[in-house]
PLY file of the C-alpha trace (Angstrom):
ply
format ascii 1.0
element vertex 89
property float x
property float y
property float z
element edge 88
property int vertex1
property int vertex2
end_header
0.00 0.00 0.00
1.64 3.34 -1.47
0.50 6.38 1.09
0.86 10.08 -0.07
1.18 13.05 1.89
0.07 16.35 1.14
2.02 19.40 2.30
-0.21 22.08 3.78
1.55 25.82 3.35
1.46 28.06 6.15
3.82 31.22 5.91
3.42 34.30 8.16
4.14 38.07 6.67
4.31 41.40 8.57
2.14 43.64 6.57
1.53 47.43 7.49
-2.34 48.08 8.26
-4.31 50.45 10.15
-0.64 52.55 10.51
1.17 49.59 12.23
3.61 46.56 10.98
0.64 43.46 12.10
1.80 39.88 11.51
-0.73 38.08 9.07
-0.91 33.86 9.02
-1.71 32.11 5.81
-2.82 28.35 6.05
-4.03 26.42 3.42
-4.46 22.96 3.49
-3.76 20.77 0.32
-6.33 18.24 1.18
-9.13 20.98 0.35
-10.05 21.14 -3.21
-10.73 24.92 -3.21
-7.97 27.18 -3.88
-8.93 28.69 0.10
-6.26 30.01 2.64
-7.28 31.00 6.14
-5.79 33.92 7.69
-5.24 35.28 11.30
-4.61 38.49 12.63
-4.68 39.73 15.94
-6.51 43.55 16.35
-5.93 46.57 18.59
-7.49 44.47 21.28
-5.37 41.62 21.49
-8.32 39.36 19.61
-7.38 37.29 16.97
-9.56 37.77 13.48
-9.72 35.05 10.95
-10.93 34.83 7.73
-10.81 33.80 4.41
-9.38 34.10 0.86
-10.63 32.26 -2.08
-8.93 32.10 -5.20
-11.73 33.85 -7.62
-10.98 34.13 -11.28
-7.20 35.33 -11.59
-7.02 37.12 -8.07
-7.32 36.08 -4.38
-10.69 37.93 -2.34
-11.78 38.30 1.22
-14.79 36.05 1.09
-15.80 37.23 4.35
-17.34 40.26 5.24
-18.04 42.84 7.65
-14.19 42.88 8.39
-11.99 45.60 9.80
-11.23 48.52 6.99
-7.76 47.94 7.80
-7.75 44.50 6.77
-10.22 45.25 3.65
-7.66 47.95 2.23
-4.83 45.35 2.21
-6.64 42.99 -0.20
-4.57 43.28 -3.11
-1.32 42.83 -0.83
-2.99 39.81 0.11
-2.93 38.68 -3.68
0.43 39.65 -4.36
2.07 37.78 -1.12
-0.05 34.62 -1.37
1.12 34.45 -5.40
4.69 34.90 -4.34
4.23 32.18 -1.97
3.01 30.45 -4.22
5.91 30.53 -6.82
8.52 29.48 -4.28
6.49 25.96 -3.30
0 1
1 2
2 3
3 4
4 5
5 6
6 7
7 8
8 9
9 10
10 11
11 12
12 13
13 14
14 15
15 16
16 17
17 18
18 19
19 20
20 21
21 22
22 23
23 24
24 25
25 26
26 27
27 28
28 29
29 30
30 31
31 32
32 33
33 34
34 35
35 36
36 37
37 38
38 39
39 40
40 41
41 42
42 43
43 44
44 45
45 46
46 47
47 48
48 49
49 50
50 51
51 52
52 53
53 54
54 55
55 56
56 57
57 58
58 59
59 60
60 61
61 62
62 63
63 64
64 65
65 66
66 67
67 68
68 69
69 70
70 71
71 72
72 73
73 74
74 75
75 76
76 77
77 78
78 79
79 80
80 81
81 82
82 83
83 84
84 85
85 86
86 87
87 88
């Protein structure tokens, strides 16, 4: 019997929102067939936010909303980082 393993990527960037540097986590596990990472970031209040982005047509969205403006505003950095992740796997 032959097993295979899947390799989940998680990576972690520092991203300036809402005026400060705020360490964003990407997970997204390979044994989900939807191009989906889940990301956490903690707020001005010490609470973690999660939520998720969904690969939709050629770009990556926040499929979750009401969210904080400052995470909204960095949606295209979210793009560009996951699809430079991406490359180096």
């Amino acid at each position: 019997m032959q097993k295979t393993f899947t390799k989940n990527i998680q990576f972690s960037k520092l991203i300036k929102a809402n005026g400060k540097l705020k360490e964003f986590n990407f997970l997204k596990i390979n044994d989900q067939k939807d191009n989906l990472f889940t990301v956490d970031v903690v707020d001005e209040r010490d609470s973690r936010v999660f939520f998720n982005i969904k690969k939709i047509d050629n770009g990556w969205k926040i499929i979750e909303i009401p969210l904080p403006k400052w995470i909204l505003e960095n949606e295209n950095s979210f793009s560009e980082i996951i699809e430079e992740e991406l490359k180096q796997q």
